[in-house]
Every structure is written in C-alpha cells, then in structure tokens.
ROTI-745856 format. One record per residue (C-alpha): residue number from 1; x, y, z. Coordinates in nm, 3 decimals, decimal comma. Layout:
<rs>
[NUM [X Y Z]]
...
</rs>
This chain:
<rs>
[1 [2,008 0,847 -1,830]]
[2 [2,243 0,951 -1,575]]
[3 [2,467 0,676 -1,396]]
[4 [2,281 0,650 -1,086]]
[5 [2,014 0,534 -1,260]]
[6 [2,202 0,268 -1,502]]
[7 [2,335 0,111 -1,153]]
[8 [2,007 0,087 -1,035]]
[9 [1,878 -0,085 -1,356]]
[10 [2,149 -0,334 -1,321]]
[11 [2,081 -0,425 -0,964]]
[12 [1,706 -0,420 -1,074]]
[13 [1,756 -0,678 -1,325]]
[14 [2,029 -0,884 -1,075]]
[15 [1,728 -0,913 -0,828]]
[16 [1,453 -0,978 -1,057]]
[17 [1,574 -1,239 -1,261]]
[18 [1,637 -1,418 -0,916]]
[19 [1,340 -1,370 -0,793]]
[20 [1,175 -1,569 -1,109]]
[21 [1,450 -1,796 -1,085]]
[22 [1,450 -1,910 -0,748]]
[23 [1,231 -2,227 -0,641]]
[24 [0,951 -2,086 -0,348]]
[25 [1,057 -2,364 -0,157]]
[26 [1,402 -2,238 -0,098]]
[27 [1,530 -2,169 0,235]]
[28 [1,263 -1,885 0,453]]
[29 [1,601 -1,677 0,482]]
[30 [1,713 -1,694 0,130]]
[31 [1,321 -1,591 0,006]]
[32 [1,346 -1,327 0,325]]
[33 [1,666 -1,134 0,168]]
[34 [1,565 -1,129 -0,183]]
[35 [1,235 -1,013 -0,159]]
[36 [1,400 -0,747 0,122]]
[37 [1,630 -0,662 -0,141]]
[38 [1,368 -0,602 -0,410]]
[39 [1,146 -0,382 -0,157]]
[40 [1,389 -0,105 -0,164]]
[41 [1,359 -0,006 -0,548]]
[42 [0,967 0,011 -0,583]]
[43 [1,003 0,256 -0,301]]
[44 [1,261 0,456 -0,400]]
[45 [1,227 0,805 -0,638]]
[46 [1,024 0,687 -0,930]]
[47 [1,170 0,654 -1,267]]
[48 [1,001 0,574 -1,587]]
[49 [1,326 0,329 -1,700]]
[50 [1,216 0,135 -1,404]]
[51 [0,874 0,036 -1,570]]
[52 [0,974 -0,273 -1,761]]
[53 [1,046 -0,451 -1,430]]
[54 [0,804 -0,295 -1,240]]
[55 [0,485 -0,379 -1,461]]
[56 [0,636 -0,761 -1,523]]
[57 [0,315 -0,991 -1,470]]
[58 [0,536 -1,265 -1,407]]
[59 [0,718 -1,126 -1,167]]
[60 [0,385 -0,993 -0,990]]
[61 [0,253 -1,338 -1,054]]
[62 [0,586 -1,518 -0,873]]
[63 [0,557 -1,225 -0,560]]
[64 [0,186 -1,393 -0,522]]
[65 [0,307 -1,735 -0,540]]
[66 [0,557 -1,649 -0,291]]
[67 [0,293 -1,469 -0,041]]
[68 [0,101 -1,708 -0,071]]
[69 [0,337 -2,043 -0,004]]
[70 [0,466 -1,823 0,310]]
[71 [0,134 -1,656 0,466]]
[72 [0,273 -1,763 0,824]]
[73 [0,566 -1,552 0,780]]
[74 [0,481 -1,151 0,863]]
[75 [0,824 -1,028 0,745]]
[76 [0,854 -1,149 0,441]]
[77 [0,475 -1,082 0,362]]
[78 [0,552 -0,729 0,472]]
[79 [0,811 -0,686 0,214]]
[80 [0,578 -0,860 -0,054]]
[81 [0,302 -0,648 0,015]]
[82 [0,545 -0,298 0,006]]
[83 [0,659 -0,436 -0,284]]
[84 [0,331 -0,514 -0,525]]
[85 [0,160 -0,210 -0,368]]
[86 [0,414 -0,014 -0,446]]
[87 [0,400 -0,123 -0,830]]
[88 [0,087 -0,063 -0,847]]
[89 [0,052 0,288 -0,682]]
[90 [0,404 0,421 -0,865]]
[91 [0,437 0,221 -1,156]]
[92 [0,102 0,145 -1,307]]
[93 [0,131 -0,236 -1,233]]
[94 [-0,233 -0,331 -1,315]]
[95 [-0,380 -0,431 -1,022]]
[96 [-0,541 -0,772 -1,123]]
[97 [-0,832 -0,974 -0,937]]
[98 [-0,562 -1,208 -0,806]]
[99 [-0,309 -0,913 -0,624]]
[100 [-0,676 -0,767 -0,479]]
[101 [-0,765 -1,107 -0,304]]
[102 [-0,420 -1,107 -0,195]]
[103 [-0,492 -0,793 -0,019]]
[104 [-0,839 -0,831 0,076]]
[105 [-0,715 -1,151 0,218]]
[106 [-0,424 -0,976 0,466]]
[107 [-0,650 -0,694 0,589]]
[108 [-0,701 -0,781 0,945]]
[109 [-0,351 -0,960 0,960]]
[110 [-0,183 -0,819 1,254]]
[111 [0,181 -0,679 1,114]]
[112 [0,062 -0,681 0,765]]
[113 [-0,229 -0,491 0,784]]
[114 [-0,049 -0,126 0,819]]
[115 [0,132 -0,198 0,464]]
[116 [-0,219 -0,311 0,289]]
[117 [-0,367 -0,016 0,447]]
[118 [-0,109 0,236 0,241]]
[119 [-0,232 0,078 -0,092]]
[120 [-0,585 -0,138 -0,084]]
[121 [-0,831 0,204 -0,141]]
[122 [-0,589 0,231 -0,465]]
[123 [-0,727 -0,118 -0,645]]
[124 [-1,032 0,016 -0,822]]
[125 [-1,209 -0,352 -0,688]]
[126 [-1,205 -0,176 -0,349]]
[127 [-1,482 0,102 -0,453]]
[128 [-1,739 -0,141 -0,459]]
[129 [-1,678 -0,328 -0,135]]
[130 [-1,966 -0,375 0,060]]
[131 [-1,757 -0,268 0,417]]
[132 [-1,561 0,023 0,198]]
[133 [-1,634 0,263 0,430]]
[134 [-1,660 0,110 0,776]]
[135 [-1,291 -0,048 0,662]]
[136 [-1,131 0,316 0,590]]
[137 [-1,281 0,436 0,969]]
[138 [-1,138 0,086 1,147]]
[139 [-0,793 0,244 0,972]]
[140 [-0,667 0,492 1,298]]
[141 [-0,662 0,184 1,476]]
[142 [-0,413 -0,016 1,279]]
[143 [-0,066 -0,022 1,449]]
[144 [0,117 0,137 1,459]]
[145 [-0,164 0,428 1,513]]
[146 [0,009 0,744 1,469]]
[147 [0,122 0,652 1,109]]
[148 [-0,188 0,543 1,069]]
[149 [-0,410 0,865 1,152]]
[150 [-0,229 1,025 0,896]]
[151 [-0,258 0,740 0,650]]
[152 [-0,640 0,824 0,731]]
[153 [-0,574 1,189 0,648]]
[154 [-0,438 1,146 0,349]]
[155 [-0,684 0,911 0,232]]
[156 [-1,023 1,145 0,330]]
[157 [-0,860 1,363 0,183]]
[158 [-0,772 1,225 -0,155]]
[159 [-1,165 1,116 -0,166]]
[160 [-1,237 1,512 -0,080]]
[161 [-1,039 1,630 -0,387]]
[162 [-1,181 1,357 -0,616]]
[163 [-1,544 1,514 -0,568]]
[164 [-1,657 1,132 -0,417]]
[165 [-1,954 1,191 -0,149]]
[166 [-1,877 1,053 0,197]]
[167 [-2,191 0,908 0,258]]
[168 [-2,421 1,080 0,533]]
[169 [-2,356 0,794 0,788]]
[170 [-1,966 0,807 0,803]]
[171 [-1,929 1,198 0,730]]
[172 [-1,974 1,285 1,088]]
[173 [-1,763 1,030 1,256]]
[174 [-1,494 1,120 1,041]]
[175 [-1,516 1,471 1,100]]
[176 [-1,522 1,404 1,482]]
[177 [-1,188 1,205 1,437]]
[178 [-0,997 1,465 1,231]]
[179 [-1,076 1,711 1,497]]
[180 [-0,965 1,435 1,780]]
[181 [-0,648 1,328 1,588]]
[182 [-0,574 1,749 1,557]]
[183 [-0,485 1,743 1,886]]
[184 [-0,101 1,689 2,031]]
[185 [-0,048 1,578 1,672]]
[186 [0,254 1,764 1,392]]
[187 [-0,040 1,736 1,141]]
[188 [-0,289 1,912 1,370]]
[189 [-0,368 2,277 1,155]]
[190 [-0,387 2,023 0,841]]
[191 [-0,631 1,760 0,972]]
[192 [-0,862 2,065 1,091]]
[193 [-0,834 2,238 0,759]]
[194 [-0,913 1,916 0,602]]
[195 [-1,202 1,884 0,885]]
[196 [-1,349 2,259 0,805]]
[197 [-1,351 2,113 0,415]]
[198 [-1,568 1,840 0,533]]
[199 [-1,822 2,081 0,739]]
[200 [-1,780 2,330 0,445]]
[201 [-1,989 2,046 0,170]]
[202 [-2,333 1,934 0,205]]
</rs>
C-alpha cells in the first residue's frame, strides 16, 4: 500500500465517521461541505482498500436519509447522487430497492437529473422499467446536452457490446441521432462507427 493511498484511507475514515455522526438536521452548509468532501473519493482512481467504506450500508443508508430530509436543495443532492452512484458503479455497493427509488424519484429533477443519468441504466431494477427505453432517448436532452450526447453514446453502446436487442421501435431513432450528434461534435468518427454497428445487426 503505497502512502498516497494510506492518506487517503485516513481522510476516508475522517469523513465517514462524520457523516454517520452528524445529526441531518445540522446546519444546510455544514451537511453541504461534508457530503462535498466525501464526493471527491468515490470519484477518484479506484482502489480495492477503499471498499470497506465504500460498500458501508449504513453509510449508504445515512446518504439516503440525508437526500431525502434535503430534496429542495440541488447541490447537495448533486453531491449525494455522485456519491452513491459512484459506489455502486466502482465499488460494488449493492444497489438496493431503496437507492433505486431514490433515483427513479430525481429523474426529471432539473440539476440533478444529468448525475442520475451517469448511473440509473446501472441498477439492474432499471431493465425492467416500463419507459426503459423512451427514458435512455429523452437522455440528449438533459443539460447540460453536450455531456449528455455522449453519456448517450456510451450507454448504446455498452447495450451494443452486451448482445441486448434495441427493440425495433427505438433502433431507428437512435441511429438517426448518432448520425445527428456526429456532426460538429470531438466524438463524431466514434458515434458513426457506433451508428454503422447499429445498421450492421438485424
């Protein structure tokens, strides 16, 4: 274990424990820099040391309570959100019925919605949602947009790899968009590549 990583273990461990420690009610500021603080490890380079906090239920269980007491305030949902979905993509933080419905519950929320769009399609309650589909085309349109085309990229074309069929209905409107995001666009030669896939499969 190299130092770097015994520093961030200790800060890990500083931040957690206040996290289950503090009250929700405590001051919106307080809550705000903690849970600010916290966002930055999840995100960082991954590290299997970092597991024990990461896949904590009760710390996943107090970052619920806390999103839940303060569902007026976007920036501190935002960091929640980053958080938990980051656990759960990087660390194997099992993604219980209670974090979906948090989700599920945030997906139209203006501000919040980008951040649940990086990690919903990765909770394995979202493959049999009725709007599945219809929900992963309304994602281009999620500010802020251009972040969000290639959020939609990435997602077609993890489903492409993973041998899913895109049903009939959707197939052609998201082959239309992949050839009208390719345009003026850094990702352009990859969304058509990942477009000529699509055309490629019956």
């Amino acid at each position: 274990m190299n130092r770097t990583i015994k520093k961030n273990i200790e800060n890990i461990k500083i931040i957690t424990d206040e996290i289950k420690r503090c009250a929700i009610e405590e001051d919106e500021g307080k809550i705000l820099k903690l849970v600010s603080t916290f966002e930055k490890f999840p995100r960082k380079e991954v590290s299997s040391f970092y597991n024990v906090f990461f896949r904590d239920l009760n710390l996943c269980e107090k970052l619920i309570s806390m999103a839940k007491y303060y569902i007026n305030n976007d920036k501190i949902l935002i960091e929640i959100i980053s958080s938990l979905g980051n656990m759960v993509v990087r660390y194997g933080l099992p993604p219980s019925d209670d974090l979906y419905e948090l989700f599920f519950s945030l997906r139209n929320r203006k501000k919040v919605n980008y951040y649940i769009s990086l990690f919903i399609l990765h909770f394995p309650q979202s493959e049999s949602c009725d709007f599945r589909w219809d929900y992963i085309l309304s994602i281009p349109d999620i500010a802020p947009k251009e972040k969000s085309k290639k959020n939609f990229y990435s997602i077609i074309k993890n489903i492409n790899a993973s041998g899913e069929k895109i049903p009939f209905e959707y197939k052609a409107r998201i082959v239309y968009l992949l050839g009208v995001f390719s345009d003026n666009n850094m990702y352009g030669e990859e969304f058509m590549m990942l477009r000529a896939q699509l055309q490629s499969v019956d």
